[in-house]
C-alpha positions in Angstrom: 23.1 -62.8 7.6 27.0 -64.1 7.6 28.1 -65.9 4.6 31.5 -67.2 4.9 33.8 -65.9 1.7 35.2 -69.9 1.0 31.1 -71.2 0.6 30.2 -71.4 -3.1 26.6 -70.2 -3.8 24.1 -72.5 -5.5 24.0 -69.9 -8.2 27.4 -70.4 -9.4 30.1 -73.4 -9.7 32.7 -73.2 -7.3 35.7 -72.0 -9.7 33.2 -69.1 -11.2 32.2 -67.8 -7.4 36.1 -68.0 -6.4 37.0 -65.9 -10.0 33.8 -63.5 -8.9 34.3 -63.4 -5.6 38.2 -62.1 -6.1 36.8 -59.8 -8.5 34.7 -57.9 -5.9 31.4 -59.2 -6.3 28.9 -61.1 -3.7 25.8 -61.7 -3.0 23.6 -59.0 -3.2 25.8 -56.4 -5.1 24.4 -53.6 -6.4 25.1 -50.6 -7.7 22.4 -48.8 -9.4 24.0 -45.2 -9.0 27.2 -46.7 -11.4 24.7 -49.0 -13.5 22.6 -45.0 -14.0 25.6 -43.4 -15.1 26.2 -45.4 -17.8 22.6 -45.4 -19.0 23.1 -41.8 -19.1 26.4 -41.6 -20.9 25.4 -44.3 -23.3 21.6 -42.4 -24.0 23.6 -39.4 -24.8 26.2 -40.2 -27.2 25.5 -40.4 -30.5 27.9 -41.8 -33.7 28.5 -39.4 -36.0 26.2 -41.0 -38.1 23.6 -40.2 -35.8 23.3 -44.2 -34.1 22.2 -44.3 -30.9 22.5 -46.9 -28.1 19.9 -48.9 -26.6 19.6 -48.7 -22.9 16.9 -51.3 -21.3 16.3 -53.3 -17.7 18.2 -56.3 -18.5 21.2 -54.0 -19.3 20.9 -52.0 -16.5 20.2 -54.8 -13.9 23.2 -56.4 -15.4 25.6 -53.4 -14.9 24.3 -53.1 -11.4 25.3 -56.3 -10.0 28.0 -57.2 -12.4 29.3 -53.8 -13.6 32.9 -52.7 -12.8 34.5 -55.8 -11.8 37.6 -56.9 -13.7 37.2 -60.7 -13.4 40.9 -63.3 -14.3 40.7 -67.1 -13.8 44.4 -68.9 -13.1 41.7 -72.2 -13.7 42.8 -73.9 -17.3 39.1 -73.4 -19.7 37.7 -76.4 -20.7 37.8 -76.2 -24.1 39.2 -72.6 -24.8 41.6 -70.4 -22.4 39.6 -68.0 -20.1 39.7 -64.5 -21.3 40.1 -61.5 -18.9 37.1 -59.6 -18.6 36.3 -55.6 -17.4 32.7 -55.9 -17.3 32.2 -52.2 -18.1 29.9 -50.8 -21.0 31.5 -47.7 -21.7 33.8 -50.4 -24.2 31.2 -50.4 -26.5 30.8 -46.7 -26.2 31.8 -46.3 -29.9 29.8 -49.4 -31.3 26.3 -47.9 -31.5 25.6 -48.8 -35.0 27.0 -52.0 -34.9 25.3 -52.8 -31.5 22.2 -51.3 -33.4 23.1 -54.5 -36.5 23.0 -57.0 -34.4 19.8 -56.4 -32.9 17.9 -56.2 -36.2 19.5 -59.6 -37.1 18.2 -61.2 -33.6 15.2 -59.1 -33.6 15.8 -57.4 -30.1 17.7 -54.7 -28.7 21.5 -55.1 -27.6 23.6 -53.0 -25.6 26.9 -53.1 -24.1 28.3 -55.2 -21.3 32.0 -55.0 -21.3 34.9 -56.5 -23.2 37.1 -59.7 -23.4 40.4 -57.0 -22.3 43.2 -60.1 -24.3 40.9 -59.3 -27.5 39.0 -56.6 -27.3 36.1 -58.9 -28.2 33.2 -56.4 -26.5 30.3 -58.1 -24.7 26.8 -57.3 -25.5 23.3 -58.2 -23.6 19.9 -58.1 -25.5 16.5 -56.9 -23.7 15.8 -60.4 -22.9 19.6 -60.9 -20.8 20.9 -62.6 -23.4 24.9 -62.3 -23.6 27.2 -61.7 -27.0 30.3 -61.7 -27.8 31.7 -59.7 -31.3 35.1 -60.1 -32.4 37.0 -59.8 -35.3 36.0 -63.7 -36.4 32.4 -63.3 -35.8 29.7 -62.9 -33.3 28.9 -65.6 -30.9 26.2 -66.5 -28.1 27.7 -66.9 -24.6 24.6 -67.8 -23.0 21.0 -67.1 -21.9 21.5 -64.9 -18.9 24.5 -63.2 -17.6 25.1 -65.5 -15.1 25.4 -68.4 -18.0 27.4 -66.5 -20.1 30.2 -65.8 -16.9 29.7 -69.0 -16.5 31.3 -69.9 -19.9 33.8 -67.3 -20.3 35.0 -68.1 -16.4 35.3 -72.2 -17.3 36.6 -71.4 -21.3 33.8 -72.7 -22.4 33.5 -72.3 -26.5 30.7 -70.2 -27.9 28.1 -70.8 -29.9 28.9 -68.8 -32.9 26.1 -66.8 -34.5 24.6 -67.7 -38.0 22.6 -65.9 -40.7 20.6 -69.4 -39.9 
């Protein structure tokens, strides 16, 4: 099947299938060789305080279609600037145990995506493909699927941020 590079899926808005697209993704990308490898090298690191990282199918599906791809916008955001994302979870390599926090406190399991690269804000999914953001204000929900949460970092949407509520 031919898909012509200047049609917009249904699955994204047109400026978020233009950032993605530039980035390297389309339709159908998959990499599960890459998406295994960091499995592995996040199952076998542990912190020094003995934290390990969770590695589950909403992670790993996640890394294989998304994973790699350095994604910029020249769009304005909507309400916030765009941040520049490298959607790669060795980022979080080093953030077992506070990976490991968060998921008590939402009562799942959370693993790495990638970082914000202007912040250094690192991305996190939950077993359910929900997407994080933690930064040095806070923690905040991007959305309830990948594809939502590019969706708002792409357009500079603002985050929900996350309360003890």
């Amino acid at each position: 099947m031919h898909t012509d590079r200047a049609t917009s899926t249904t699955r994204f808005s047109v400026p978020v299938d233009a950032a993605l697209r530039s980035a390297g993704w389309q339709p159908g990308r998959w990499d599960i060789r890459q998406a295994e490898f960091w499995a592995d090298a996040l199952r076998n690191h542990e912190s020094p305080a003995g934290h390990r990282h969770a590695v589950f199918p909403a992670a790993v599906e996640a890394w294989a279609e998304f994973g790699g791809l350095r994604i910029t916008t020249i769009e304005a955001g909507r309400q916030i600037a765009p941040s520049p994302l490298h959607l790669d979870p060795l980022h979080g390599l080093h953030m077992a145990r506070t990976l490991a926090d968060l998921g008590r406190a939402l009562g799942t399991e959370v693993a790495p995506l990638g970082e914000e690269t202007d912040s250094r804000a690192l991305l996190a999914i939950d077993a359910a493909s929900r997407v994080y953001t933690l930064d040095h204000t806070g923690d905040w929900y991007l959305g309830a699927d990948v594809d939502e949460a590019l969706a708002t970092l792409i357009s500079g949407r603002e985050p929900v941020r996350l309360t003890a509520g």
